[in-house]
KETI-540376 format. One record per residue (C-alpha): x, y, z; residue number from 0; chain; residue in one letter. Coordinates in nm, 2 decimals. Layout:
N
        u        v        w   lumfi   mimi   marza
        X        Y        Z     NUM      A       a
...
This chain:
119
        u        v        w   lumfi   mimi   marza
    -5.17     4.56    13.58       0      A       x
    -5.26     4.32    13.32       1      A       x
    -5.50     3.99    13.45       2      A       x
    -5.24     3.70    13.44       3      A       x
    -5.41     3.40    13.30       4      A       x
    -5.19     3.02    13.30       5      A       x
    -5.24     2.80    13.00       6      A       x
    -5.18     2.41    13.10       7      A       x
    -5.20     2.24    12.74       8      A       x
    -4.90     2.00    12.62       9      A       x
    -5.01     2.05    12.23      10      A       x
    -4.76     2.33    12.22      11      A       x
    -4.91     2.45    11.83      12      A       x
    -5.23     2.47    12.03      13      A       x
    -5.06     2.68    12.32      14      A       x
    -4.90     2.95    12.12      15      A       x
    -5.27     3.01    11.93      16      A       x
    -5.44     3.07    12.28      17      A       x
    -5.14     3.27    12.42      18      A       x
    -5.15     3.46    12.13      19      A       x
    -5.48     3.51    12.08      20      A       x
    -5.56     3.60    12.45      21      A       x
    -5.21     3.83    12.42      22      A       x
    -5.44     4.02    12.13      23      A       x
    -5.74     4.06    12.42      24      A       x
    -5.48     4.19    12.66      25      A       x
    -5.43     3.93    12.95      26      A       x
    -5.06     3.83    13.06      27      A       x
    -5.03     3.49    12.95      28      A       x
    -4.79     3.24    13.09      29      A       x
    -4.77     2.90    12.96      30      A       x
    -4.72     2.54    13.12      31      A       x
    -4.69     2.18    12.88      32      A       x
    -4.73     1.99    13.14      33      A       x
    -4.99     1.93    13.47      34      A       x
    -4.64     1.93    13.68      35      A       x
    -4.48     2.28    13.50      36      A       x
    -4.81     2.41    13.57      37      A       x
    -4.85     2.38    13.94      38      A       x
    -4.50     2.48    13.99      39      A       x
    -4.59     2.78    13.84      40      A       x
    -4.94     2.83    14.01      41      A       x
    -4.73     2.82    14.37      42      A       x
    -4.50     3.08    14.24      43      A       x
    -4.72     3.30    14.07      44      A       x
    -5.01     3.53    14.16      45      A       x
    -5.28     3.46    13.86      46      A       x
    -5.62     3.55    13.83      47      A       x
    -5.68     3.26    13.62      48      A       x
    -5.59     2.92    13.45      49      A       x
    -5.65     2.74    13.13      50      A       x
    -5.69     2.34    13.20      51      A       x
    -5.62     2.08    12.92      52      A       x
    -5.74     1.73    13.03      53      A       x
    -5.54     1.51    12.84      54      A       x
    -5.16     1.55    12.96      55      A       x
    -4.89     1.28    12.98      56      A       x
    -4.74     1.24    13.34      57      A       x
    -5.04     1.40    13.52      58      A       x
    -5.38     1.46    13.36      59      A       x
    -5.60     1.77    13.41      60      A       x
    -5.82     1.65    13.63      61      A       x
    -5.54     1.56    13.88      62      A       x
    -5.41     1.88    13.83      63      A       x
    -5.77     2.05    13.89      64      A       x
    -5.78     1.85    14.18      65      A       x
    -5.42     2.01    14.36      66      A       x
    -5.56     2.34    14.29      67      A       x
    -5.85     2.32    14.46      68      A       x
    -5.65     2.17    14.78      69      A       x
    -5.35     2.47    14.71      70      A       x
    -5.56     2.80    14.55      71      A       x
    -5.92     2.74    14.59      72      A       x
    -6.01     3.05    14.53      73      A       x
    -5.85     3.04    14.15      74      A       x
    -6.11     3.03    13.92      75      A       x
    -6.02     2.69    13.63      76      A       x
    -6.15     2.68    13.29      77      A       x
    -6.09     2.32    13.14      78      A       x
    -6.06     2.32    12.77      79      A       x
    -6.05     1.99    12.61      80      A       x
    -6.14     1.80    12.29      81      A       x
    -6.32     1.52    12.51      82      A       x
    -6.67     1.59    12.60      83      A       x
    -6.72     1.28    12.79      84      A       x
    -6.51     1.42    13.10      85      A       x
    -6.79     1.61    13.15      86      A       x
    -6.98     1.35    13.34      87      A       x
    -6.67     1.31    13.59      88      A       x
    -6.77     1.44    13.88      89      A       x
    -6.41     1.60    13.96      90      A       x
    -6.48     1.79    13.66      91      A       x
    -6.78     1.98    13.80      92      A       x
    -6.55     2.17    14.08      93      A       x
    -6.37     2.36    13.77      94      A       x
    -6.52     2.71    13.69      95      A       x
    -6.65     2.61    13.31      96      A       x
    -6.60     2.34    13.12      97      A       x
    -6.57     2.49    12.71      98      A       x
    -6.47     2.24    12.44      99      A       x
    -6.16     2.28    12.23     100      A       x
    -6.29     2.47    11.86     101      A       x
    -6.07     2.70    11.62     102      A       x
    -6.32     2.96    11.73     103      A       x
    -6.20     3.12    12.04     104      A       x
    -6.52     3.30    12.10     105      A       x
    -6.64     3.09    12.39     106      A       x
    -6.34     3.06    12.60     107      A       x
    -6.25     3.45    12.53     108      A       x
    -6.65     3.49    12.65     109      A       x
    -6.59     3.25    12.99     110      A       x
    -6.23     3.42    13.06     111      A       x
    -6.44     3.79    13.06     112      A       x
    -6.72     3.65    13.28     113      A       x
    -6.52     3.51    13.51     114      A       x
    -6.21     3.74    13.56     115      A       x
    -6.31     4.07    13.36     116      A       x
    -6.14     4.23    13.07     117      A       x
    -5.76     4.25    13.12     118      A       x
């Protein structure tokens, strides 16, 4: 069975390059474009793993981050993010890493494989 990894990001051009790059690596990818969307989805499903976007209308990622940890504290969260400055927030430091957004998916592809193992 394929590891089942979340993707929380409301830049839906962004989201289809990650699903489908992480598709290519082998994970089951399911996607969210919103912090609400998501969580529905994290009570429903069992996933190994979940891709955090700060910036989000309605609720942001670290609000999100913060309902996982009460709900699945077990789930392992990368945030992935243009902003580096959320770095400093402490609620930030209970995710799992903390990558910044680039075209090259090298880093997050190296995090999800440390974290979770190949698919």
């Amino acid at each position: 069975m394929n590891k089942k990894i979340l993707i929380i990001e409301d830049d839906t051009n962004a989201m289809m390059l990650y699903k489908e790059e992480l598709e290519k690596e082998g994970y089951q990818i399911l996607t969210a474009s919103s912090g609400i969307e998501g969580l529905s989805i994290i009570e429903e499903e069992k996933l190994d793993l979940v891709i955090l976007d700060l910036r989000m209308p309605e609720m942001d990622g670290l609000e999100v981050l913060g309902k996982v940890l009460v709900k699945r504290k077990n789930l392992p969260v990368v945030i992935f993010t243009s902003y580096p400055e959320y770095k400093n927030n402490f609620l930030s430091w209970a995710a799992d890493a903390y990558i910044i957004k680039s075209v090259d998916l090298s880093e997050l592809k190296n995090k999800i494989k440390e974290l979770i193992g190949n698919p």
